[in-house]
TORBA-488106 format. One record per atom (N, C-alpha, C): z, x, y; atom name; residue in three letters. Coordinates in nm, 3 decimals. Atoms other than C-alpha are relative to their C-alpha. Layout:
<pts>
+---------+---------+---------+------+------+
:       w :       u :       v : atom : rest :
+---------+---------+---------+------+------+
:       Z :       X :       Y :   CA :  ALA :
...
+---------+---------+---------+------+------+
</pts>
This chain:
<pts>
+---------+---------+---------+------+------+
:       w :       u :       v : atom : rest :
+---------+---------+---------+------+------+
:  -0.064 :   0.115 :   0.059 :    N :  UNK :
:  -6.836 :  17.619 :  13.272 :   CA :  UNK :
:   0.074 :   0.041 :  -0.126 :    C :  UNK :
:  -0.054 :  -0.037 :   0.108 :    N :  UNK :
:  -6.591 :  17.625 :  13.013 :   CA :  UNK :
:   0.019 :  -0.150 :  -0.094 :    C :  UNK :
:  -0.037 :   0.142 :   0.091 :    N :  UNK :
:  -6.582 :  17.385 :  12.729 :   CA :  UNK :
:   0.094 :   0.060 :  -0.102 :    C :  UNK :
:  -0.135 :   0.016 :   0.127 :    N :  UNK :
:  -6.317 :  17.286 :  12.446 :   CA :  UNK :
:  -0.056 :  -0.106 :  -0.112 :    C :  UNK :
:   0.000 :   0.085 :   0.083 :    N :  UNK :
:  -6.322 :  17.118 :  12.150 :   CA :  UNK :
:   0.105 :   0.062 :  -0.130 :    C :  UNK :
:  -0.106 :  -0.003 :   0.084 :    N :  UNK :
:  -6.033 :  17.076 :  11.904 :   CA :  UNK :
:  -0.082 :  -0.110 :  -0.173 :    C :  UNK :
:   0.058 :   0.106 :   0.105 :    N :  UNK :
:  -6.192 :  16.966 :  11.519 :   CA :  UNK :
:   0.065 :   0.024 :  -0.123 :    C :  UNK :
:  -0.079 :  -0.006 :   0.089 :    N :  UNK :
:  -6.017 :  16.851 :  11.273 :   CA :  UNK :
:  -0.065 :  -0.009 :  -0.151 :    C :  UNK :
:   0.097 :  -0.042 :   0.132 :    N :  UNK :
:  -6.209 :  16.965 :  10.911 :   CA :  UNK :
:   0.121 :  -0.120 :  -0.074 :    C :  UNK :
:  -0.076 :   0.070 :   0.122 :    N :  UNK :
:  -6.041 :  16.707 :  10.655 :   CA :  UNK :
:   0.039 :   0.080 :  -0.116 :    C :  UNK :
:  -0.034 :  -0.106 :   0.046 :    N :  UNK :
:  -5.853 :  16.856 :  10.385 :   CA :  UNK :
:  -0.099 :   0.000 :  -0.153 :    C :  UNK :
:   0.063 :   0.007 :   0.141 :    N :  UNK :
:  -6.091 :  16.942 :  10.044 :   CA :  UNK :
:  -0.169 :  -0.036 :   0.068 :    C :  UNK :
:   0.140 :  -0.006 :  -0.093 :    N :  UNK :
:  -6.418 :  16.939 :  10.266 :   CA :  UNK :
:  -0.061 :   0.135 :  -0.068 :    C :  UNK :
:   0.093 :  -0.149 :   0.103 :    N :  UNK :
:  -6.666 :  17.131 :  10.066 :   CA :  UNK :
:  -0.103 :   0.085 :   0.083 :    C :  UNK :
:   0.151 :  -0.100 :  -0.040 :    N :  UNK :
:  -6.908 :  17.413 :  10.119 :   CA :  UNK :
:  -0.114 :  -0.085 :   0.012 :    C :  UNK :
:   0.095 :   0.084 :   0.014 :    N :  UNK :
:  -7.164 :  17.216 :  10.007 :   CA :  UNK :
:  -0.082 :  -0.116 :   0.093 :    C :  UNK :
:  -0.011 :   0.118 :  -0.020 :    N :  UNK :
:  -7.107 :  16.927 :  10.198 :   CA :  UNK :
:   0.062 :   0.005 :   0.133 :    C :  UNK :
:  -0.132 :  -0.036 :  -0.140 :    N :  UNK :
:  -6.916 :  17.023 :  10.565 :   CA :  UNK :
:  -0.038 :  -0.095 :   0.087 :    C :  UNK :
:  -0.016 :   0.067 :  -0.077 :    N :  UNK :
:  -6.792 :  16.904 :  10.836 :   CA :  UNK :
:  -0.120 :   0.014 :   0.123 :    C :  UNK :
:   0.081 :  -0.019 :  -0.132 :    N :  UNK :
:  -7.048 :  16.846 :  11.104 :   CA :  UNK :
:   0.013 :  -0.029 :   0.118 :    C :  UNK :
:  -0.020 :   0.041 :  -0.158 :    N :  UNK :
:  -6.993 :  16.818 :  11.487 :   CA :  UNK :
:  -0.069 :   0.062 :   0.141 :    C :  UNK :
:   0.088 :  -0.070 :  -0.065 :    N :  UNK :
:  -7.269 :  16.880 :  11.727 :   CA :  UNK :
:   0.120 :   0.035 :   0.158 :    C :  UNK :
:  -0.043 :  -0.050 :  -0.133 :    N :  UNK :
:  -7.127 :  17.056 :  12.085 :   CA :  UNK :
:  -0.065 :   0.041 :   0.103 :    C :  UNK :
:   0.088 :   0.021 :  -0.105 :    N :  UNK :
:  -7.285 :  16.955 :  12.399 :   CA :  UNK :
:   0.028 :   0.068 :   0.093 :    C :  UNK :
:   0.007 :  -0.066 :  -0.087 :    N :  UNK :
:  -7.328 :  17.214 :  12.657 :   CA :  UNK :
:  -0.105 :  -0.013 :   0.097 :    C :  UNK :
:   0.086 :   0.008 :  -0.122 :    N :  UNK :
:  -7.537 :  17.258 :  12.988 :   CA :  UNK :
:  -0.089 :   0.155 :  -0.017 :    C :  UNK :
:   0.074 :  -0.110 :  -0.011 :    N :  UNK :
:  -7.821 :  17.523 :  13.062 :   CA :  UNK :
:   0.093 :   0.116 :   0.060 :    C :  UNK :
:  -0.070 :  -0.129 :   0.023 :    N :  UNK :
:  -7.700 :  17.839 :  13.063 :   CA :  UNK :
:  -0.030 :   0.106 :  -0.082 :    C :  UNK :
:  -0.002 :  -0.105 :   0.053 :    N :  UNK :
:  -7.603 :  18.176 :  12.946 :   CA :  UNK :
:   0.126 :  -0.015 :  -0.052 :    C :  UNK :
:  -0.107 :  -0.002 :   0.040 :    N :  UNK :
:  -7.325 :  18.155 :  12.670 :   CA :  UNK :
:   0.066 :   0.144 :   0.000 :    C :  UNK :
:  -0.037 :  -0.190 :  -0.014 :    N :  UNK :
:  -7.117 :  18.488 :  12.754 :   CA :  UNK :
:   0.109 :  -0.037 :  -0.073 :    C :  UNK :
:  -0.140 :  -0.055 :   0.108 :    N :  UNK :
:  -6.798 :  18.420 :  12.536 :   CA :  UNK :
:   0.018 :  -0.120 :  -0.123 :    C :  UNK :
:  -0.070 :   0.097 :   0.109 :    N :  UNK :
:  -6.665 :  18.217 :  12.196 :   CA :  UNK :
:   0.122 :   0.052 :  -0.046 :    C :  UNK :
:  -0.141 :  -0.028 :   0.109 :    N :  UNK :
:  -6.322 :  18.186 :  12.052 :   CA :  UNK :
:  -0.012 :  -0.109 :  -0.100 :    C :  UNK :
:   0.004 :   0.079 :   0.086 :    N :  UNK :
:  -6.281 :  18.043 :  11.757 :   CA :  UNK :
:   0.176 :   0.015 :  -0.066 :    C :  UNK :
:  -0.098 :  -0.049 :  -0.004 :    N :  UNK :
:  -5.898 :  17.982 :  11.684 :   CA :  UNK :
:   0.042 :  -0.090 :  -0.106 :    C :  UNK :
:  -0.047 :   0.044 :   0.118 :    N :  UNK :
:  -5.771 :  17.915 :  11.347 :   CA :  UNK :
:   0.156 :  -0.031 :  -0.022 :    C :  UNK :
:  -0.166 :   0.043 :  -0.014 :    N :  UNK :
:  -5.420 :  17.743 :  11.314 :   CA :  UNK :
:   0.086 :   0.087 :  -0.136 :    C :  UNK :
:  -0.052 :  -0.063 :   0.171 :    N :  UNK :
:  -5.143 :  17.885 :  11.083 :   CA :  UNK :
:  -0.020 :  -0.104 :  -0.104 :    C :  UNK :
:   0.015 :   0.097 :   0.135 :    N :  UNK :
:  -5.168 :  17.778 :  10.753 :   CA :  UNK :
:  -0.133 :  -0.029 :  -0.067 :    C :  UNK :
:   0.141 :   0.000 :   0.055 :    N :  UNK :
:  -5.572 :  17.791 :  10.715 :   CA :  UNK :
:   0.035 :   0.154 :  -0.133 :    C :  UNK :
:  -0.015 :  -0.076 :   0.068 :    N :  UNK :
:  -5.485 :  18.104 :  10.546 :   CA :  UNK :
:  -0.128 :   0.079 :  -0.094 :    C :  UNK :
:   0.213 :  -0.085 :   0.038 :    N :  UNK :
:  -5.916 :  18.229 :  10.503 :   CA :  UNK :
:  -0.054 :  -0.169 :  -0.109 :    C :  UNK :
:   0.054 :   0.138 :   0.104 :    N :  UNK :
:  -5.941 :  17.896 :  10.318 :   CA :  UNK :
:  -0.137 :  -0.109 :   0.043 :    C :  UNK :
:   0.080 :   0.082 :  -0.120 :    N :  UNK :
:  -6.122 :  17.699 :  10.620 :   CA :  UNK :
:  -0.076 :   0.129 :   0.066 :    C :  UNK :
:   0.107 :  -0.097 :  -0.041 :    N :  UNK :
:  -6.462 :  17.853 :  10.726 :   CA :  UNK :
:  -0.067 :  -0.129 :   0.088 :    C :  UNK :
:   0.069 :   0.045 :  -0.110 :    N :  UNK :
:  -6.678 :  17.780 :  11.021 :   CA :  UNK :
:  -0.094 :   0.044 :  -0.004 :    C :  UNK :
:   0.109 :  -0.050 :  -0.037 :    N :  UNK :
:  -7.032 :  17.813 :  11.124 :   CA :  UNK :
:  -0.039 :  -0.028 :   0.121 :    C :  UNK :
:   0.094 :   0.026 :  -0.162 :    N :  UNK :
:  -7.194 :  17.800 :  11.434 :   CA :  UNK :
:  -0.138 :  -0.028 :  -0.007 :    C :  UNK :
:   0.211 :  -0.004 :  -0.002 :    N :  UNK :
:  -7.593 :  17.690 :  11.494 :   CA :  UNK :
:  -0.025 :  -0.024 :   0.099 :    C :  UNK :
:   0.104 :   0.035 :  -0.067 :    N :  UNK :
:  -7.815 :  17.702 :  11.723 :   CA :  UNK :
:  -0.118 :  -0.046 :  -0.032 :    C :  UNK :
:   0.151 :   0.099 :   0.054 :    N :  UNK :
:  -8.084 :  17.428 :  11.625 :   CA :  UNK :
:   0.032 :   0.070 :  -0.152 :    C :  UNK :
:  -0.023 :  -0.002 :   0.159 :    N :  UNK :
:  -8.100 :  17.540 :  11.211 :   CA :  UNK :
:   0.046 :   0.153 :   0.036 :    C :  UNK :
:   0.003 :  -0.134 :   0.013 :    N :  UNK :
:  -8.062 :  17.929 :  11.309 :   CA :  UNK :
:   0.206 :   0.053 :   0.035 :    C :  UNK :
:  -0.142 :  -0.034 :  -0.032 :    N :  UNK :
:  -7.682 :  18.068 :  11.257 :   CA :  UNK :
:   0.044 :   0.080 :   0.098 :    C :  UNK :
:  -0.008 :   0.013 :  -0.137 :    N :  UNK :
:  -7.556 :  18.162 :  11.545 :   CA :  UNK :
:   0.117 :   0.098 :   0.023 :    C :  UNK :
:  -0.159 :  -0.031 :   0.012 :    N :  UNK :
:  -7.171 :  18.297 :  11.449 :   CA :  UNK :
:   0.065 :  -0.075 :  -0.115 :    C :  UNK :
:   0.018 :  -0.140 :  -0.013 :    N :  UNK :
:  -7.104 :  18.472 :  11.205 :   CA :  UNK :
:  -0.150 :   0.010 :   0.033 :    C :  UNK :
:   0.142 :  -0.023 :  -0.030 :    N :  UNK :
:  -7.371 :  18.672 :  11.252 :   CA :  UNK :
:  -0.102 :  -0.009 :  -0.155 :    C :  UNK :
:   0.055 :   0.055 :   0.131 :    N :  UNK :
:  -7.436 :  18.662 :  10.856 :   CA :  UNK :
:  -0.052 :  -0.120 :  -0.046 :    C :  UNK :
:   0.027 :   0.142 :   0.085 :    N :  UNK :
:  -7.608 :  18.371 :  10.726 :   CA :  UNK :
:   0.061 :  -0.073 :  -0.111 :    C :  UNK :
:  -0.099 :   0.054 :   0.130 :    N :  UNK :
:  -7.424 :  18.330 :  10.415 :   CA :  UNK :
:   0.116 :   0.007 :   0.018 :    C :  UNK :
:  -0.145 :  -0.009 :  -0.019 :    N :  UNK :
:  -7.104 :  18.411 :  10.561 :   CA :  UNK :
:   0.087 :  -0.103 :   0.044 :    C :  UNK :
:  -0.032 :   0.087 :  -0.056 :    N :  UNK :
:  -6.837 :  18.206 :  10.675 :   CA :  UNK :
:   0.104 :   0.055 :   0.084 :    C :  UNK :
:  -0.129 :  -0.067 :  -0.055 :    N :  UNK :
:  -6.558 :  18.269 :  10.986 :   CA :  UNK :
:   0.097 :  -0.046 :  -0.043 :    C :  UNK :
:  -0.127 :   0.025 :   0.093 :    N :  UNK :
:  -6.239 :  18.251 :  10.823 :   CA :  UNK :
:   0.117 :   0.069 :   0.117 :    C :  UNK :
:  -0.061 :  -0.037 :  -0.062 :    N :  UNK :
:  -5.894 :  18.276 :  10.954 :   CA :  UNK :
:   0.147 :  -0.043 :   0.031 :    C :  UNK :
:  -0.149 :   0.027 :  -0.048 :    N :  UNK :
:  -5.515 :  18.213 :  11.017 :   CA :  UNK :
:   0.089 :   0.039 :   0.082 :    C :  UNK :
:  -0.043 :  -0.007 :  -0.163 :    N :  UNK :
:  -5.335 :  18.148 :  11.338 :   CA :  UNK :
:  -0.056 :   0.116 :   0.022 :    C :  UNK :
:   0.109 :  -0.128 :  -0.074 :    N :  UNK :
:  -5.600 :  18.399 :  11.463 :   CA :  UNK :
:  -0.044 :  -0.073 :   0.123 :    C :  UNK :
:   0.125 :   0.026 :  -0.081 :    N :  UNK :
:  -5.858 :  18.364 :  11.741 :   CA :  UNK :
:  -0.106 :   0.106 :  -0.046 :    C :  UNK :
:   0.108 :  -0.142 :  -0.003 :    N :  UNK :
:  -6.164 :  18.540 :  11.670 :   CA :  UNK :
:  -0.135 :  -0.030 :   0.138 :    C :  UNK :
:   0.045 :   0.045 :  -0.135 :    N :  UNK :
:  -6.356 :  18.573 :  11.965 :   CA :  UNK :
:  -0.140 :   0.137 :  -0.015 :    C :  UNK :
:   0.100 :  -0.111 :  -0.043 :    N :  UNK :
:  -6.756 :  18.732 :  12.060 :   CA :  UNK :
:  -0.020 :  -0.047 :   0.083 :    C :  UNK :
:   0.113 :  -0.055 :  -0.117 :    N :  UNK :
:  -6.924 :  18.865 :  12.366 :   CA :  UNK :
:  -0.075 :  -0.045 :   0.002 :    C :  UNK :
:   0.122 :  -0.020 :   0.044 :    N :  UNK :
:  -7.238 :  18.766 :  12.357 :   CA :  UNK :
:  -0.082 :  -0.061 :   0.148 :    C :  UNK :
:   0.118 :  -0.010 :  -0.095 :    N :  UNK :
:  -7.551 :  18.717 :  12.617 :   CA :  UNK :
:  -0.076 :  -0.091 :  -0.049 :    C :  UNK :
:   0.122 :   0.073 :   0.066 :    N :  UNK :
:  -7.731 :  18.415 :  12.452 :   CA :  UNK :
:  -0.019 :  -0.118 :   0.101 :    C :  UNK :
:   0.056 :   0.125 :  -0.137 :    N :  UNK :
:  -7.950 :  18.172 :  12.711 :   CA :  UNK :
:  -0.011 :  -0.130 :  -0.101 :    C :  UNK :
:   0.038 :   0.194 :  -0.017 :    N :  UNK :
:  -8.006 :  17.816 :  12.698 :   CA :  UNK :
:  -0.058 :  -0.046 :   0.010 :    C :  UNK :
:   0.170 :   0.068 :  -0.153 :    N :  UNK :
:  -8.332 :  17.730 :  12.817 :   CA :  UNK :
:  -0.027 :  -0.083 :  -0.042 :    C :  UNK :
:   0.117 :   0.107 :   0.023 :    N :  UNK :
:  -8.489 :  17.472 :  12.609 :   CA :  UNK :
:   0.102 :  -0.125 :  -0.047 :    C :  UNK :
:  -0.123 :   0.119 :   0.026 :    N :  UNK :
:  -8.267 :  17.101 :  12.543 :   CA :  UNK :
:  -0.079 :  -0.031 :  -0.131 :    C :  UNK :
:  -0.188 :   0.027 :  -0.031 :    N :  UNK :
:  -8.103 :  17.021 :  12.359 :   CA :  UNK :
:   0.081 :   0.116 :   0.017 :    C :  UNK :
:  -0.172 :  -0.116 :  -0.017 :    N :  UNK :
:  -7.830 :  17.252 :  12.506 :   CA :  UNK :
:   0.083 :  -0.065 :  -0.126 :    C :  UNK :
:  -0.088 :   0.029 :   0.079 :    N :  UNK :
:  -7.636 :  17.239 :  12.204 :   CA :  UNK :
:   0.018 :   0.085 :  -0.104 :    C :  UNK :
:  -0.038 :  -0.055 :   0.105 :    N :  UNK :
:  -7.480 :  17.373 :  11.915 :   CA :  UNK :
:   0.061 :  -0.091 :  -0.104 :    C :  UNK :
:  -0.042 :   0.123 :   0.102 :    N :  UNK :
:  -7.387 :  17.235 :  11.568 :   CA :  UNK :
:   0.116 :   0.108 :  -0.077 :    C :  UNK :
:  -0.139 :  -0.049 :   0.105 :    N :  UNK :
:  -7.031 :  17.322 :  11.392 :   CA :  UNK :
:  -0.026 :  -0.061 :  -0.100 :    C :  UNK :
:  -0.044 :   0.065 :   0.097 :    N :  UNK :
:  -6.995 :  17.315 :  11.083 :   CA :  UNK :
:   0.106 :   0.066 :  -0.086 :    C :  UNK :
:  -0.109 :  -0.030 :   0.034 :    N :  UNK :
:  -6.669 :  17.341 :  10.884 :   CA :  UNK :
:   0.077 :  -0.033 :  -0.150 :    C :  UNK :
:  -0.087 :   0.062 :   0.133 :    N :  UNK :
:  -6.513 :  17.361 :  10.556 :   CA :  UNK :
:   0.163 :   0.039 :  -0.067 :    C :  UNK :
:  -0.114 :  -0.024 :   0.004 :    N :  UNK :
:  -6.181 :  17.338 :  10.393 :   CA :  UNK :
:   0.025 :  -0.033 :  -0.155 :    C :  UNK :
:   0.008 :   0.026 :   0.163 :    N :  UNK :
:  -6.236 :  17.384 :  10.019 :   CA :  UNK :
:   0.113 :   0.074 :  -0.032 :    C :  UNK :
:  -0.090 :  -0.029 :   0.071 :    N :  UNK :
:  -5.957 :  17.385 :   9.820 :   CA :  UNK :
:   0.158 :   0.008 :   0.092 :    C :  UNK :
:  -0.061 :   0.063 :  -0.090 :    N :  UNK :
:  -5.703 :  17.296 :  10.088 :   CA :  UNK :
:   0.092 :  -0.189 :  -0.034 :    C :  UNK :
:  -0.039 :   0.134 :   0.056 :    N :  UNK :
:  -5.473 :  16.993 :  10.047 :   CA :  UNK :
:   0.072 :  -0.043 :   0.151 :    C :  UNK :
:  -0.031 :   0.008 :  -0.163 :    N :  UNK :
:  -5.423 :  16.911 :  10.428 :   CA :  UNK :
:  -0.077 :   0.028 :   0.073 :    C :  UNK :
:   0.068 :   0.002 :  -0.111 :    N :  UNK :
:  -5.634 :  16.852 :  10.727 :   CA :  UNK :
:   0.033 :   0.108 :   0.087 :    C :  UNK :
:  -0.002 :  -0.145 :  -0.104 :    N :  UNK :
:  -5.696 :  17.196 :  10.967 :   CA :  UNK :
:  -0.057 :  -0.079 :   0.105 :    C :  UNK :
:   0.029 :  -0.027 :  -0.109 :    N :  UNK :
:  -5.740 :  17.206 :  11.294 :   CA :  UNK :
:  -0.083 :   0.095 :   0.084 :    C :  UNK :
:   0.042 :  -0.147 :  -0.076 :    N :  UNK :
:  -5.983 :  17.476 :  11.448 :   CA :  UNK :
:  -0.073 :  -0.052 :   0.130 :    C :  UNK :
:   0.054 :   0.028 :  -0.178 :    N :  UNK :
:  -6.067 :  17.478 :  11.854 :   CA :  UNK :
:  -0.065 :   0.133 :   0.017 :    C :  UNK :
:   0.129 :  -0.108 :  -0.006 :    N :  UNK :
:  -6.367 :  17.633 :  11.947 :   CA :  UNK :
:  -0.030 :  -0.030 :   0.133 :    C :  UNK :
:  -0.016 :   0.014 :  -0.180 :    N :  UNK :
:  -6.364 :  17.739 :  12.324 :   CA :  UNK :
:  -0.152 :   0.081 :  -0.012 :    C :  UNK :
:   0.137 :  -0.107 :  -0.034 :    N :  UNK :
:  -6.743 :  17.861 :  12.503 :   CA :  UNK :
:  -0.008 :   0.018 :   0.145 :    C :  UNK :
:   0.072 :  -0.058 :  -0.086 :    N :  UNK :
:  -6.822 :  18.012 :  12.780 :   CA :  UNK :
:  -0.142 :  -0.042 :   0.113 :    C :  UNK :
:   0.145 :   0.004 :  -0.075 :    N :  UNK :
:  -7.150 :  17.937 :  12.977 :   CA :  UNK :
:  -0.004 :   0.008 :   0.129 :    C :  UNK :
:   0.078 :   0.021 :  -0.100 :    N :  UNK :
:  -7.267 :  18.063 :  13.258 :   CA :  UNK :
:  -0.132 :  -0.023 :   0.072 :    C :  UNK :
:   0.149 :   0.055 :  -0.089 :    N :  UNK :
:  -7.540 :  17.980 :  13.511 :   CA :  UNK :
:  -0.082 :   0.134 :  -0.058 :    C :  UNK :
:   0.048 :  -0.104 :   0.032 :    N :  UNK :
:  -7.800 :  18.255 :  13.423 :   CA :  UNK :
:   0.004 :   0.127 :   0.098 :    C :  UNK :
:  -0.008 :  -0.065 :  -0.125 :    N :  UNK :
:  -7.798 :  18.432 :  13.767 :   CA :  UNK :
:   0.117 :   0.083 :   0.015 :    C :  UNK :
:  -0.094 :  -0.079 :  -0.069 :    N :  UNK :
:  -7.433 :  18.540 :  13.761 :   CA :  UNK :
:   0.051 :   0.056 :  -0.200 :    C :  UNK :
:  -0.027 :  -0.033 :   0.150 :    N :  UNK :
:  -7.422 :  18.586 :  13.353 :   CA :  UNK :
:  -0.115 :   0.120 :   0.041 :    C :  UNK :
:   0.085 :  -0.129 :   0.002 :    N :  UNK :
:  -7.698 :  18.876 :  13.440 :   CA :  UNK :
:   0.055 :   0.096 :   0.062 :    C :  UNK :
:  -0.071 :  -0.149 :  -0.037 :    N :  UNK :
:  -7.477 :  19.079 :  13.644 :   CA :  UNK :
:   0.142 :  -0.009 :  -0.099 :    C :  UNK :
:  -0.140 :  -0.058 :  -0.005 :    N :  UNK :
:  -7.165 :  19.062 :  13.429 :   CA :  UNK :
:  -0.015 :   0.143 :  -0.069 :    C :  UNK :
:   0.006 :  -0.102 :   0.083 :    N :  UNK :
:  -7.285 :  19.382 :  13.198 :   CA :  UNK :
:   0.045 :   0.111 :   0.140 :    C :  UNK :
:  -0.005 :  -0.085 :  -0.063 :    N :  UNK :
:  -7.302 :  19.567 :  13.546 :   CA :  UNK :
:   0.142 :   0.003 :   0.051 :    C :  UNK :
:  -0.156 :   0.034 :  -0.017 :    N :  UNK :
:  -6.964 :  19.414 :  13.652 :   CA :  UNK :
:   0.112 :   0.079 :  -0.093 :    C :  UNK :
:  -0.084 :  -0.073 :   0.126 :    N :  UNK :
:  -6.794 :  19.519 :  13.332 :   CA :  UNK :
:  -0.017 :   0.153 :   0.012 :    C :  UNK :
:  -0.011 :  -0.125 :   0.011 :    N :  UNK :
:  -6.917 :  19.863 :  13.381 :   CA :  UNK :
:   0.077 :   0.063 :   0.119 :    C :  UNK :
:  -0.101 :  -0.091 :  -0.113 :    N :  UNK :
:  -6.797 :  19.929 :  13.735 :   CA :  UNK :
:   0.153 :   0.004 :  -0.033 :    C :  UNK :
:  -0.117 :   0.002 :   0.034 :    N :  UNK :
:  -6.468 :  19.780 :  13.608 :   CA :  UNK :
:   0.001 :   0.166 :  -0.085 :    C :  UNK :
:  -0.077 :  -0.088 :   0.061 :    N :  UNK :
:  -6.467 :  20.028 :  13.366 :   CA :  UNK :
:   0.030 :   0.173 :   0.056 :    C :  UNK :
:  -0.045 :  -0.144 :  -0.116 :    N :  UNK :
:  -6.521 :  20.304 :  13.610 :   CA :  UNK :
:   0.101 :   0.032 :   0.040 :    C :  UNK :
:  -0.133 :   0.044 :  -0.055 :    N :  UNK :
:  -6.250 :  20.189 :  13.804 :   CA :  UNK :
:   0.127 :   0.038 :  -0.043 :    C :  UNK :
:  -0.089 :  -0.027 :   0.131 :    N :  UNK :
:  -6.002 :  20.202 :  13.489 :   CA :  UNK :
:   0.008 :   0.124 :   0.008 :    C :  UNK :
:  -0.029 :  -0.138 :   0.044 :    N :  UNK :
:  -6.098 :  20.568 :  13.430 :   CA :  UNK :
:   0.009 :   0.122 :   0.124 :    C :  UNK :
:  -0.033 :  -0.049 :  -0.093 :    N :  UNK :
:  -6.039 :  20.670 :  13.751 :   CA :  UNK :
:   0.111 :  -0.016 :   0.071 :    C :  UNK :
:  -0.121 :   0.038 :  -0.005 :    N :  UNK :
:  -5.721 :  20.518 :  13.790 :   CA :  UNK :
:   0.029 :  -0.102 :   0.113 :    C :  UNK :
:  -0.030 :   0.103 :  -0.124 :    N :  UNK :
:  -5.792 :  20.262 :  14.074 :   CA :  UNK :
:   0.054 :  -0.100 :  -0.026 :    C :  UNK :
:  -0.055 :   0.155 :   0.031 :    N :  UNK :
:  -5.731 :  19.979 :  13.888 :   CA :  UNK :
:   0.104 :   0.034 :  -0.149 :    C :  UNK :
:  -0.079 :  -0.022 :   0.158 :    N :  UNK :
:  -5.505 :  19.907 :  13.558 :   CA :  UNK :
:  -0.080 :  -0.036 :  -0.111 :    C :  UNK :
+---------+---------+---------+------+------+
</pts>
């Protein structure tokens, strides 16, 4: 399954104080995130990711993802098992004088076919260095 969500942080949205927007997903294995910062954030507008209170993305706790017309995007292998399937954004836009935009795309697969992609990815890369594929 692939989900979307487009959120719009208000402009002067503090650290302190952020934007919150929980993101409802299904059981699963989350295998990818983008996180895609519009022009004009310019590292000003930061994001967090949670899973239940535990940060999630970055991987720092104190950190924040930052970014302009970027995507920043991880890999990752994290299950789903217990509900609420969910995650909580949160977003700020301190010192900003205009409302951002950041869309935060995920990933999830079923667990069954999210366990072979590591092996998948590797034959690909066989493949690659053998010149079968591009």
């Amino acid at each position: 399954m692939f989900y979307a969500w487009d959120i719009t942080i208000t402009a002067n949205t503090l650290r302190a104080s952020p934007k919150e927007q929980i993101l409802k997903l299904e059981k699963g294995v989350i295998t990818h995130i983008d996180v895609k910062f519009a022009r004009g954030c310019h590292g000003n507008v930061g994001i967090r990711l949670f899973h239940h209170e535990s940060v999630m993305l970055p991987f720092e706790r104190d950190e924040w993802l930052t970014g302009d017309d970027e995507a920043v995007s991880a890999d990752l292998y994290f299950p789903l098992d217990h509900r609420p399937y969910t995650l909580k954004f949160k977003g700020h836009s301190e010192g900003c004088t205009y409302d951002h935009v950041v869309s935060v795309r995920i990933t999830v697969l079923p667990k069954s076919v999210a366990s072979f992609m590591p092996v998948i990815e590797l034959i690909t890369k066989m493949f690659q260095r053998m010149g079968v594929i591009g």
